[in-house]
Backbone as a ProteinNet text record, in pm:
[ID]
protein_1_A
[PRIMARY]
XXXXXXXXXXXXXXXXXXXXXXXXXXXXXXXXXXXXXXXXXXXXXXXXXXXXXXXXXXXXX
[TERTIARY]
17266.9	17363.7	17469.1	17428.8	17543.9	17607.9	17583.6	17685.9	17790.7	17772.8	17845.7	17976.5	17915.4	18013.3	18084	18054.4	18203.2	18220.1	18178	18280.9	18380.4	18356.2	18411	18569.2	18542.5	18602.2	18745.7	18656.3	18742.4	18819.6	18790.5	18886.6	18931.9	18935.9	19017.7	19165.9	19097.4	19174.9	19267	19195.9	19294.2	19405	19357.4	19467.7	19621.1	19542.9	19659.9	19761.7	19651.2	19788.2	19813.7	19763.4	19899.8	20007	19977.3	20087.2	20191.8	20129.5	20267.5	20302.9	20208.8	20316	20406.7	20423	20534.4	20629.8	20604.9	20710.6	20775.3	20642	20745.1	20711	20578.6	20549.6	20404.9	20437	20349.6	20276.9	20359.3	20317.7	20234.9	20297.6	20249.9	20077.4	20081.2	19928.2	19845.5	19899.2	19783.4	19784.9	19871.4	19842.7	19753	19760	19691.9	19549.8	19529.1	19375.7	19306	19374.5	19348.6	19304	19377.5	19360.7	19244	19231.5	19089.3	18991.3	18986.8	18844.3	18813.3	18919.8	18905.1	18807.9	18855.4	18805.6	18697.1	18618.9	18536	18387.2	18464.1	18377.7	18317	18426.3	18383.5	18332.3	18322.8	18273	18116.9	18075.7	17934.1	17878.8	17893.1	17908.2	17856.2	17992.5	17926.2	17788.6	17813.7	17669.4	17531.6	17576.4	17425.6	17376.3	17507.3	17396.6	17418.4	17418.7	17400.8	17235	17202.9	17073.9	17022.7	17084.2	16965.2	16922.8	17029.7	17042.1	16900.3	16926.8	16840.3	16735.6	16697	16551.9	16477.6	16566.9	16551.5	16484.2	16597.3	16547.1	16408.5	16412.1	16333.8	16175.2	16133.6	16061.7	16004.6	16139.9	16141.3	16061.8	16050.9	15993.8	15827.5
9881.9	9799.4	9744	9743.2	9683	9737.9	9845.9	9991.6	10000.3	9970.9	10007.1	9857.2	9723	9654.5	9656.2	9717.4	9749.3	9871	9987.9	10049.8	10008.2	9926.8	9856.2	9757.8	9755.2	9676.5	9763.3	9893.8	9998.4	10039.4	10043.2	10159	9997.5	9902	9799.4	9827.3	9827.9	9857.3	9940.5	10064.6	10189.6	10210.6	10154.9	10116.3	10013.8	9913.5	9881.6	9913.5	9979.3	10021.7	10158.2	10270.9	10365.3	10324.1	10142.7	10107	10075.3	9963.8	9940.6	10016.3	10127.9	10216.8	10343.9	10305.9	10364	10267.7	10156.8	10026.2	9965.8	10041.7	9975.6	9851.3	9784.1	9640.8	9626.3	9696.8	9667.7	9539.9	9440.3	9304	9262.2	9269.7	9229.3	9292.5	9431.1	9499.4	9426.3	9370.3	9286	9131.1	9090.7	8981.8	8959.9	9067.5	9023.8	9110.3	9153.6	9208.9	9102.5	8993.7	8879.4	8783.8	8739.2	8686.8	8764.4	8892.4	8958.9	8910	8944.7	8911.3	8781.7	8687.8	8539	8535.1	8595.7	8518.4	8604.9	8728.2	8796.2	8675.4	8628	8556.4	8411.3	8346.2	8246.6	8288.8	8396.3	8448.9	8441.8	8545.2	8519.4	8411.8	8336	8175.4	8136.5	8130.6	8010.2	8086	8249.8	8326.8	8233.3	8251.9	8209.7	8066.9	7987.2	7855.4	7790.8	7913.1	7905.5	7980.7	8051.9	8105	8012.5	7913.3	7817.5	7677.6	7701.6	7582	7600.2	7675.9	7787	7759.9	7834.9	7836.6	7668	7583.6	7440.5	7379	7441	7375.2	7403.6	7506.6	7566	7560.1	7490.2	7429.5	7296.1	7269	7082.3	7027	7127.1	7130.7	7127.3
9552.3	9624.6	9529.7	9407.9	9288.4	9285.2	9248.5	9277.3	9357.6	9498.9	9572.9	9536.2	9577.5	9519.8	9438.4	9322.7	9209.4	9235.3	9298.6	9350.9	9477.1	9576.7	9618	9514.2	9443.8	9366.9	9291.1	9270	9169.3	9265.6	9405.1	9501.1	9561.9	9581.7	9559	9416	9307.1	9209.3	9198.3	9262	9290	9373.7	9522.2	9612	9574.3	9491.1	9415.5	9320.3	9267.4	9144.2	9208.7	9273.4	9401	9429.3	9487.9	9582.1	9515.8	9362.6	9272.5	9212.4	9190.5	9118.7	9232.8	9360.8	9428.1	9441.1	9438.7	9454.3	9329.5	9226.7	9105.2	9035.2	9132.5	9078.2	9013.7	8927	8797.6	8771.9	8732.5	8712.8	8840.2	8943.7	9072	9060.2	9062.3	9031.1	8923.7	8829.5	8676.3	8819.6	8831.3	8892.1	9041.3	9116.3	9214.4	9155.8	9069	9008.6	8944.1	8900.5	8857.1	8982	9050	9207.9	9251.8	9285.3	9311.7	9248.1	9150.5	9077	9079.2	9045.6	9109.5	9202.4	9295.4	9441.7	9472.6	9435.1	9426.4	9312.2	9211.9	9133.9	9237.2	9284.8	9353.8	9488.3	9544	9655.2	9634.2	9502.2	9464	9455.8	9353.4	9314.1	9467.9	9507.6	9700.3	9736.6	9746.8	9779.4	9713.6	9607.4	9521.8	9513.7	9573.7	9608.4	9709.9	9824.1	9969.9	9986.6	9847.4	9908.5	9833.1	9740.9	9640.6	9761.2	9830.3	9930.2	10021	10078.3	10199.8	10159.8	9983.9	9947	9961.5	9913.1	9901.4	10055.7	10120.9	10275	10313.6	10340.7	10375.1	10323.7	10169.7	10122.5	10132.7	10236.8	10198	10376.7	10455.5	10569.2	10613.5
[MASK]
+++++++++++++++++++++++++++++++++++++++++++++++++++++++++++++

């Protein structure tokens, strides 16, 4: 399943830099790959202590 998420990630990557490089916006491609991974990092992050949360509750019953 890891797998598939960073390939997920790479054909994310890929679609972008196709697009800027028919448009020309290079910079734009480093910058929103930056913004991606951003929000891919804090995506996990909330994941992982929404299941620390869960595990917690769910003990405390």
């Amino acid at each position: 399943m890891e797998f598939f998420k960073n390939g997920l990630h790479i054909l994310y990557a890929v679609i972008l830099a196709v697009v800027s490089f028919f448009t020309g916006e290079i910079i734009t491609f480093i910058m929103l790959g930056f913004i991606l991974m951003a929000l891919l990092t804090i995506n996990e992050t909330l994941k992982k202590i929404l299941k620390k949360l869960s595990a917690k509750g769910e003990g405390d019953e």
